[in-house]
matplotlib code that plots the C-alpha trace (Angstrom):
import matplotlib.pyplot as plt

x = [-69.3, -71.1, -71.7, -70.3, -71.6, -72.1, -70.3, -71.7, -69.1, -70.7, -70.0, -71.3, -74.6, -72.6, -52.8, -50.1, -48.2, -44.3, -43.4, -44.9, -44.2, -46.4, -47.0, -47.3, -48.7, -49.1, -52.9, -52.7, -55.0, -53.1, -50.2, -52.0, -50.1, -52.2, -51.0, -52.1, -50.5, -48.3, -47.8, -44.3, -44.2, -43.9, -47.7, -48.9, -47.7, -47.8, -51.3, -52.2, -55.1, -57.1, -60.2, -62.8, -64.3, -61.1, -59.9, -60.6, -61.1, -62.5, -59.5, -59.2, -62.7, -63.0, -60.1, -61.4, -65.0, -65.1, -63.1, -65.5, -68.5, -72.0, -72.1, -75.6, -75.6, -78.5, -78.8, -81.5, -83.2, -85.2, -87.7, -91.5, -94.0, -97.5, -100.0, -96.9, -94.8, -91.4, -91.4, -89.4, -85.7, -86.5, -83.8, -85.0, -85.5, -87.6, -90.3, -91.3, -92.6, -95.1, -97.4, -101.4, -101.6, -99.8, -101.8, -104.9, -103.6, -102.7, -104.9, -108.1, -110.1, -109.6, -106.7, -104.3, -102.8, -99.3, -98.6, -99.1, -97.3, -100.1, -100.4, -96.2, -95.4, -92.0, -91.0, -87.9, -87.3, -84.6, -82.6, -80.5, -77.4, -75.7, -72.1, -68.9, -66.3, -62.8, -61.7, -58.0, -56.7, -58.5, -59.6, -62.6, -60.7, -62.4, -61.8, -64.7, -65.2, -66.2, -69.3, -70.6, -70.6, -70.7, -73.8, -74.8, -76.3, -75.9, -73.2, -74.1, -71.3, -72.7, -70.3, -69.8, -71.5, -74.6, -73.6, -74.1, -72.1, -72.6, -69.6, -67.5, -65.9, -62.1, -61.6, -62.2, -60.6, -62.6, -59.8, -59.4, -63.3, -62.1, -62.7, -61.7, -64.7, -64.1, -66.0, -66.0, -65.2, -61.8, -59.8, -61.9, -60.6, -58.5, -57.2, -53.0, -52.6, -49.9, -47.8, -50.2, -46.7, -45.9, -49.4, -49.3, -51.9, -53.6, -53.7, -56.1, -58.3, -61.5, -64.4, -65.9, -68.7, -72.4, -73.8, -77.3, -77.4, -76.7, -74.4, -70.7, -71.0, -67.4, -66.7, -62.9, -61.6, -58.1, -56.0, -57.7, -55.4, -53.8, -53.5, -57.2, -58.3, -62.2, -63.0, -65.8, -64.3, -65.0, -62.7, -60.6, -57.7, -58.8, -56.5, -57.9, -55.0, -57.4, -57.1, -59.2, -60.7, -63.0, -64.4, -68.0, -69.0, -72.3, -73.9, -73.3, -69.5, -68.5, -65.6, -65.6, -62.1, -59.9, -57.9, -55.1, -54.8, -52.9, -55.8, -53.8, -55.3, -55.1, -57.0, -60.9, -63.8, -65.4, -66.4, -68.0, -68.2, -71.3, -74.6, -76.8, -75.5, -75.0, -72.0, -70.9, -67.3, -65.5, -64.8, -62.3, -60.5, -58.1, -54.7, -53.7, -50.5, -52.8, -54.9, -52.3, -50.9, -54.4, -54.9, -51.5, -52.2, -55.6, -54.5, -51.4, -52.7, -56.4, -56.4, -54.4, -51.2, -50.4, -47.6, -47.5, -44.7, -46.9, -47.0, -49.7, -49.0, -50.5, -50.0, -47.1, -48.5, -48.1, -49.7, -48.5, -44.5, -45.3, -46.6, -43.4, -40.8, -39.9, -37.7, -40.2, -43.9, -44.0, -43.9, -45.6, -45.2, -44.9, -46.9, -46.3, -44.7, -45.9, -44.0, -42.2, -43.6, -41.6, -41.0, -39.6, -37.5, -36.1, -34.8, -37.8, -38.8, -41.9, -41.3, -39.3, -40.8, -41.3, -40.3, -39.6, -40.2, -37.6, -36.9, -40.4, -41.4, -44.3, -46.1, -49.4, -50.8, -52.6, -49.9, -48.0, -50.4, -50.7, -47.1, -46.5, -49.8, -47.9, -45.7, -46.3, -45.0, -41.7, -40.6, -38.1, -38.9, -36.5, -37.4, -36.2, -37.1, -36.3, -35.1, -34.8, -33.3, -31.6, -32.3, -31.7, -32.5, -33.8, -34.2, -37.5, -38.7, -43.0, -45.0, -48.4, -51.3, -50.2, -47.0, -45.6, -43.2, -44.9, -47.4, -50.5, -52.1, -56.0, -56.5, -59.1, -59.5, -61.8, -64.4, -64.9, -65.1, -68.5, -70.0, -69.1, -67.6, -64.6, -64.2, -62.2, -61.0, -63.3, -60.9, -60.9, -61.5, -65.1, -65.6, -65.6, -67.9, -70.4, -70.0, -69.2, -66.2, -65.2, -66.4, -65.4, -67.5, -68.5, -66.7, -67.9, -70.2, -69.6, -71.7, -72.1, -74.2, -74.6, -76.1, -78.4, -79.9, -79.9, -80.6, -76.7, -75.7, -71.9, -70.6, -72.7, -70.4, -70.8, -71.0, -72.0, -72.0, -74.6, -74.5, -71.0, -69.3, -66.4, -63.9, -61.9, -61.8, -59.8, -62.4, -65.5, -63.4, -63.5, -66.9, -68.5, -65.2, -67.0, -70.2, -73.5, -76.7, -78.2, -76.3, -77.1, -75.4, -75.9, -74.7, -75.0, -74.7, -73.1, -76.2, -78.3, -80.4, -80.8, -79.3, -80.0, -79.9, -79.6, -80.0, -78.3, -77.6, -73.9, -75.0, -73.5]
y = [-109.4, -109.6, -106.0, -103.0, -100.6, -97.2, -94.9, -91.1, -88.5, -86.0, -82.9, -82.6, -79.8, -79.5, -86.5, -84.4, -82.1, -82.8, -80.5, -77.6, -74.3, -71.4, -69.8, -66.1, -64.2, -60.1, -59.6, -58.1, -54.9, -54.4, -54.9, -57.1, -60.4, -63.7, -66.6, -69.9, -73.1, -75.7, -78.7, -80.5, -84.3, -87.8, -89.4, -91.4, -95.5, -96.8, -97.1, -99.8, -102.0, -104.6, -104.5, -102.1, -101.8, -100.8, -98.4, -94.6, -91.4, -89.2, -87.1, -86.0, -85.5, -83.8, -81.2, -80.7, -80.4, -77.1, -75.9, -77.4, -74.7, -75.3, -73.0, -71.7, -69.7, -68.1, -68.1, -66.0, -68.1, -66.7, -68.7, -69.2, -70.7, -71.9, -73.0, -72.6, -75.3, -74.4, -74.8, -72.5, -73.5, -77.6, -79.0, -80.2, -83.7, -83.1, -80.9, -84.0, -85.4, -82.2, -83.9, -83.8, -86.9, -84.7, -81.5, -83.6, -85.2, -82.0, -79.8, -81.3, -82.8, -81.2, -79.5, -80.6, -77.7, -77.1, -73.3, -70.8, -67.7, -65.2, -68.0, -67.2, -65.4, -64.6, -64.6, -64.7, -67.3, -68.2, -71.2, -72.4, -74.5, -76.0, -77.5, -77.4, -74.9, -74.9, -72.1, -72.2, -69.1, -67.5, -64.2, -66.0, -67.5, -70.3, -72.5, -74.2, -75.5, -73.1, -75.0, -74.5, -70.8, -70.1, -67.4, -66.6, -63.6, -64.2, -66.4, -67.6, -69.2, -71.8, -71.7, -75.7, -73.8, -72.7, -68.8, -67.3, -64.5, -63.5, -64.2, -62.2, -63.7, -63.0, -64.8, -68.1, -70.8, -73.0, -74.7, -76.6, -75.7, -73.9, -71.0, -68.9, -66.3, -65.0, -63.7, -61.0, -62.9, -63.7, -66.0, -68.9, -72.8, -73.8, -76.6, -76.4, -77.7, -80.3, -81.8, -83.7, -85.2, -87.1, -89.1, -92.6, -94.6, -96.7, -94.1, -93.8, -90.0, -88.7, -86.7, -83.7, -82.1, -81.6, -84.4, -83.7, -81.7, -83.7, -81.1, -81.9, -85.7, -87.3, -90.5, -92.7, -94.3, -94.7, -93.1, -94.9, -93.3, -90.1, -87.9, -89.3, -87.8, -87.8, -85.3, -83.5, -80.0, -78.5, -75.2, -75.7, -75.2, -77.3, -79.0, -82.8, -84.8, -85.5, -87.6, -90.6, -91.9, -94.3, -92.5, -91.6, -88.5, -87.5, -84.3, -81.6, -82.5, -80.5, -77.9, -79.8, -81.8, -84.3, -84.6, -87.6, -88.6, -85.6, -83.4, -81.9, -81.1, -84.0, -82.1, -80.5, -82.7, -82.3, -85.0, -88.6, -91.0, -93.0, -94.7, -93.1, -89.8, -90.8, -92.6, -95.6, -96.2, -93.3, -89.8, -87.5, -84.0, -81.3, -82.4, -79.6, -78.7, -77.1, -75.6, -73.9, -72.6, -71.1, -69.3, -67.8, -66.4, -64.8, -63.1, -61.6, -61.1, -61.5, -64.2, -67.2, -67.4, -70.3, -71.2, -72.6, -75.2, -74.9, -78.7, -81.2, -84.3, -87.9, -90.5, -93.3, -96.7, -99.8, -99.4, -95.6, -97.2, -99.5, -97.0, -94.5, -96.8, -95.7, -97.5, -97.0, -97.6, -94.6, -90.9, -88.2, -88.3, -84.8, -84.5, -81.1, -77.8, -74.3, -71.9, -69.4, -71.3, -72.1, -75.9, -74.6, -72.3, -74.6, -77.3, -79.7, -81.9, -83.3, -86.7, -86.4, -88.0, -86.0, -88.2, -85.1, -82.5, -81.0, -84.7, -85.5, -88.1, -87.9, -91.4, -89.5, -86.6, -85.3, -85.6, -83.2, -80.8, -80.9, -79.9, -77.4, -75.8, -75.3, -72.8, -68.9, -67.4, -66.8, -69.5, -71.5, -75.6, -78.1, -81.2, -84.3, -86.5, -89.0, -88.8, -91.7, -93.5, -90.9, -88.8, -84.8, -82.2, -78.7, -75.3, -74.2, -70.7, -71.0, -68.7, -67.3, -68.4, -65.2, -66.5, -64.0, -64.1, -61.8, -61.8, -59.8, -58.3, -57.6, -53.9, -53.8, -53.1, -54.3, -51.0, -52.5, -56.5, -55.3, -54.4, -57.9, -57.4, -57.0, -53.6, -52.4, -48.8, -48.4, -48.5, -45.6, -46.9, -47.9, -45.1, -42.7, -45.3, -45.0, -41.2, -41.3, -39.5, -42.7, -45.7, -48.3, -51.8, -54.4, -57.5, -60.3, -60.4, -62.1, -62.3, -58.9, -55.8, -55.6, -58.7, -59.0, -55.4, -54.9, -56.0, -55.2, -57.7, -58.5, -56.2, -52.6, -49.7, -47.4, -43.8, -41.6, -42.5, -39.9, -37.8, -37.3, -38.3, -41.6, -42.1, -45.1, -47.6, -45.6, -42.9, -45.3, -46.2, -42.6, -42.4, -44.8, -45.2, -44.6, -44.3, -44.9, -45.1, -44.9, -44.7, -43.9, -45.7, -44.6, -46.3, -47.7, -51.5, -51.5, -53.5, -52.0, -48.7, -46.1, -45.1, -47.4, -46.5, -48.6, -47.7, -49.8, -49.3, -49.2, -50.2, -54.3]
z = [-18.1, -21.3, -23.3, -22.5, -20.0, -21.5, -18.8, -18.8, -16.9, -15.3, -13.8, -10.4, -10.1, -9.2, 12.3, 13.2, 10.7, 11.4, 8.4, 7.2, 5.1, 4.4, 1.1, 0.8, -2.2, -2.9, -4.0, -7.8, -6.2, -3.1, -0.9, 1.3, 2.0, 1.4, 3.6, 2.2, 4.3, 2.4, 3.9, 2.3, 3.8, 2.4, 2.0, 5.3, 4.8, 8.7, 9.0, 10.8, 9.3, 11.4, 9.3, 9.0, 12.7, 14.7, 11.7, 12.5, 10.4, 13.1, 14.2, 10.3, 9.6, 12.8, 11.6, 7.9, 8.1, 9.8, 6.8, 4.1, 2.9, 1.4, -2.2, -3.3, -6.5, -7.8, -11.5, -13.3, -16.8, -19.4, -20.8, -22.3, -20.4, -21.5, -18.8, -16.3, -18.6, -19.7, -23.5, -25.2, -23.0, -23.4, -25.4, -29.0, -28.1, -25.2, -27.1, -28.6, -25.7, -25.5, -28.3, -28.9, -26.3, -24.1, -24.2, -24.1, -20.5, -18.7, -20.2, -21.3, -23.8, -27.2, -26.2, -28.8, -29.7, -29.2, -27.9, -30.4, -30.7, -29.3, -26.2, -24.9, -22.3, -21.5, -18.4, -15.7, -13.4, -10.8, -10.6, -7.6, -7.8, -5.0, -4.3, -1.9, -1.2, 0.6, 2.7, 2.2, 4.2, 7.4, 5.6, 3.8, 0.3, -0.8, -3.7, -5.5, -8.8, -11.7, -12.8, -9.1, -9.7, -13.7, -14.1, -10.7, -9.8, -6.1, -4.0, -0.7, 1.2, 4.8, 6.9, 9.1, 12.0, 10.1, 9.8, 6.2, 4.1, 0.3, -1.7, -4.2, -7.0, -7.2, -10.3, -12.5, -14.9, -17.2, -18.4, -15.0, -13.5, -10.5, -9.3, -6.1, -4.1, -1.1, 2.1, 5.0, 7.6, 9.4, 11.2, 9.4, 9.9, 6.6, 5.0, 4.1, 0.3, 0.0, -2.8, -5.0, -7.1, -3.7, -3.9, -4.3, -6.0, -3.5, 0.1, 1.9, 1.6, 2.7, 0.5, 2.3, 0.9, 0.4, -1.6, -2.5, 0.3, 3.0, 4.8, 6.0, 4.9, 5.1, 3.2, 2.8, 0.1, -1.8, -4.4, -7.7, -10.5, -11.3, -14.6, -15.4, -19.1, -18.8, -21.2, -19.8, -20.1, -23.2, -23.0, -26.1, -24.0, -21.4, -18.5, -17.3, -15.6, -12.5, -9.6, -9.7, -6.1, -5.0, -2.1, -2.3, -3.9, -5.5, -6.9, -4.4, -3.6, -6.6, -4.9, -1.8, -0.2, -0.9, 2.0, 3.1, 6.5, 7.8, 6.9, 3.7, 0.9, -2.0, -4.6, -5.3, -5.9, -9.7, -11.3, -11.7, -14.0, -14.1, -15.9, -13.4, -12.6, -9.2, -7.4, -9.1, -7.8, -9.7, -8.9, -9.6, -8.4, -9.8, -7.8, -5.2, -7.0, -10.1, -7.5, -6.1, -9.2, -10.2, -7.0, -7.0, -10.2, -9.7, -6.4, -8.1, -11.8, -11.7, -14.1, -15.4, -16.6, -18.9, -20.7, -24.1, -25.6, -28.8, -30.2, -30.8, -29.3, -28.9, -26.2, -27.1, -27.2, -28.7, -32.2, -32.3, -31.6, -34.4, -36.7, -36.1, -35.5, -31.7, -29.4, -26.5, -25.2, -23.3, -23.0, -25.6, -29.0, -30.9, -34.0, -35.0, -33.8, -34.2, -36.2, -33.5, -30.6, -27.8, -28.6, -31.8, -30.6, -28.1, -31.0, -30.2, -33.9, -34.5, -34.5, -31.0, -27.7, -24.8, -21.7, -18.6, -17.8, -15.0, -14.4, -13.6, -16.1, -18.3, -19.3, -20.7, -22.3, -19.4, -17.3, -19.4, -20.0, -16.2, -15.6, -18.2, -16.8, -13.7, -15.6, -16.6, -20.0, -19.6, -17.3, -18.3, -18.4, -19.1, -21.3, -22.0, -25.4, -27.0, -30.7, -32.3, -29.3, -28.2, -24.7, -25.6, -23.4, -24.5, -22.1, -22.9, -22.7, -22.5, -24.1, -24.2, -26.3, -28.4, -28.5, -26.7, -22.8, -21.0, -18.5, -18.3, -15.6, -15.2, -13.8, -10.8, -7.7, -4.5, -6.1, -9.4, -8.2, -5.8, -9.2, -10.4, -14.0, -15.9, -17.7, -20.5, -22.1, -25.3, -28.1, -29.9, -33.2, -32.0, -29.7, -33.2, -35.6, -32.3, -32.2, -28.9, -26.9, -25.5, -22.4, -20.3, -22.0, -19.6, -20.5, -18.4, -15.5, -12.7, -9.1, -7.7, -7.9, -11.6, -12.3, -8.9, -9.9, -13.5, -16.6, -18.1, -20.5, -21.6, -24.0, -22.7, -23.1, -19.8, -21.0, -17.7, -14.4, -12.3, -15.7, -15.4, -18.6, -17.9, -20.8, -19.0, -16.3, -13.8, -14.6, -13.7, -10.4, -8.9, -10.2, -7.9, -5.3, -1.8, -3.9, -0.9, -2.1, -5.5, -8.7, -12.3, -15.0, -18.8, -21.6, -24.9, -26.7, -30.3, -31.4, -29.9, -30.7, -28.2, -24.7, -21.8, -17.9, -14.7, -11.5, -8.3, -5.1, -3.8, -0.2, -0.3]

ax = plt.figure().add_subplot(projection="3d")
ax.plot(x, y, z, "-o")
ax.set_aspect("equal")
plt.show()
């Protein structure tokens, strides 16, 4: 082929089970025991294939669609509009379009003029987004991806038979762009997650999702790759090691299914590279095993635990093997290690190549960062390099970003998530420069009451609730715990001049 094609990656906008084993996790705001369903078996390899006619998917689309959900988030933009145009939120490039021949066109003649200040108006306008969700337990948790949900206001979950529930957000990860919500509904149809390790380049799988959409829309294909690098998350901490498929999916499949022919689940759709933005042969999904790692940690801690070997590494390959002198055209090569961090600690040298990790071998960068993901601080890993030609083995003890072995825990309950935010004690040290007693700040928004009824922003420092003065979180809980009706919130921004109020209503 002559040239080369420019690929863009793109986030999307958007059998019979002979083994089995089920997975049970304590909720971090309750004692309530979450079953999600593990399936542990060898990947299917006796499928008959006689051509495409006489080969059959039905049974295991049959099984999974009725666990596969359509996502609509509402997201709220700000913005300037002249004539009804949006001007003010077009990216730089496109303004230029918006020239005198432009105005002239679409507004008539002698209308050259670009908008002038006194000509603005600003005003509010609402944005949907759509994608796919999978119902993994039978009390309403779904997984989705994180970019199918990032900024809503609202969360409506579509059930396979057409019946419709708002959503609440029980936590989210950039890194890997997943995210888990949840409904009020029960004894819902789910999909067990299996051992994405034990999949083979090459099986067959099946998409599920909502491409542009097209509700429940099943396609097949094979295992492409795995540990795929694609870089299109741009968290600095960011984890891409995803499985690369061939199966059909499109804008709208973002969150859906990955399943293999038992109707497990291989991983969640995200991604696609192409030139058009459309399908174009490749697509890719977070394996199940990360999936079930972030979903155990938001039910027990209410965020993600990582842990840290603290080095900077590179891929081995040929030219880097010349370069250093190594023995060997594969593993990761260690550039650097942090002072303190757990790699040093451990005995690991720059300079040494990381070939294991708990005797699963590593051939890539993603693929590592993959299985030390899998890990919390404090674990204990063990890896195998190769120094100078010789195999070592070190006990490593994984560490925070901080650089510390602990976990932390996020303190909320089921009152606080309806409100849809994170809160915080005030520190004292500002609470006194704001000449203020103390509050609880807002620290992100999520989907909930907060954002659907008021104009709160990130960062507002909750003083009162119904004039009654709140000094901390647990403080803010009893305020509004079994709270009906109307409620008065008073506060203050540290930017900002002047006390603000917000009304709501409790009633969900």
């Amino acid at each position: 082929m002559k040239g080369t094609m420019k690929l863009i990656v793109s986030a999307f906008l958007g059998s019979t089970i002979t083994l089995g084993a089920i997975w049970y996790t304590e909720s971090h705001d309750s004692k309530e025991k979450i079953t999600i369903e593990h399936i542990n078996r060898a990947p299917v390899t006796g499928v008959s294939y006689n051509g495409l006619p006489g080969f059959d998917f039905s049974s295991v689309a049959a099984d999974v669609m009725p666990a596969v959900v359509h996502i609509k988030s509402t997201v709220s933009r700000g913005g300037i509009r002249y004539n009804g145009y949006q001007y003010q939120q077009l990216p730089d490039p496109f303004r230029d379009f918006f020239n005198d021949e432009f105005y002239e066109r679409f507004f008539g003649p002698g209308q050259k003029q670009r908008p002038q200040p006194g000509d603005l108006n600003e005003r509010e306008y609402k944005m949907e987004q759509t994608g796919s969700g999978v119902i993994i337990n039978e009390n309403g948790y779904i997984v989705t991806n994180n970019h199918v949900i990032e900024g809503a206001e609202e969360i409506e979950v579509t059930l396979y038979d057409k019946e419709t529930f708002p959503a609440t957000v029980i936590g989210t990860d950039p890194t890997t762009d997943l995210a888990l919500i949840q409904i009020k509904s029960k004894g819902l149809h789910s999909i067990p997650l299996i051992n994405s390790d034990d999949v083979k380049v090459g099986e067959w799988v099946l998409a599920v999702g909502n491409p542009f959409n097209l509700n429940s829309t099943v396609t097949a294909g094979i295992v492409s790759a795995k540990a795929r690098n694609i870089n299109i998350l741009h968290d600095r901490y960011a984890i891409e090691s995803f499985i690369q498929t061939d199966a059909a999916i499109n804008p709208g499949n973002s969150g859906g299914a990955l399943v293999n022919l038992d109707g497990g689940l291989v991983g969640i759709n995200t991604a696609i590279a192409s030139n058009t933005g459309s399908y174009a042969g490749y697509g890719f999904a977070v394996p199940s095993n990360m999936v079930s790692k972030i979903v155990d940690d938001l039910l027990k801690y209410g965020s993600v635990q990582r842990g840290f070997l603290g080095v900077t590494i590179r891929e081995v390959n040929g030219k880097l093997a010349d370069e250093k002198g190594l023995k060997m055209v594969r593993g990761v090569y260690v550039d650097s290690v942090g002072v303190e961090s757990a790699a040093k600690v451990a005995g690991i040298l720059p300079g040494d190549v990381i070939v294991a990790v708990n005797d699963i071998e590593t051939n890539s960068t993603p693929q590592l960062q993959e299985l030390i993901a899998r890990y919390r601080p404090g674990d204990e890993v063990s890896i195998k390099v190769d120094r100078k030609g010789t195999l070592k083995n070190f006990m490593v003890t994984l560490k925070n970003r901080d650089g510390e072995e602990v976990i932390s825990r996020k303190e909320y309950n089921s009152t606080l998530m309806s409100l849809g935010a994170d809160f915080e004690d005030l520190d004292s040290e500002t609470a006194t420069k704001l000449n203020i007693e103390g509050g609880v700040r807002v620290k992100k928004l999520y989907p909930g009451i907060l954002k659907r009824d008021t104009k709160i922003l990130e960062g507002f420092i909750i003083t009162k609730v119904d004039k009654e003065p709140v000094t901390s979180v647990k403080e803010l809980t009893k305020a509004i715990e079994n709270k009906k009706g109307g409620l008065l919130i008073e506060g203050i921004y540290e930017s900002r001049p002047g006390t603000h109020y917000f009304a709501l209503g409790m009633d969900m």
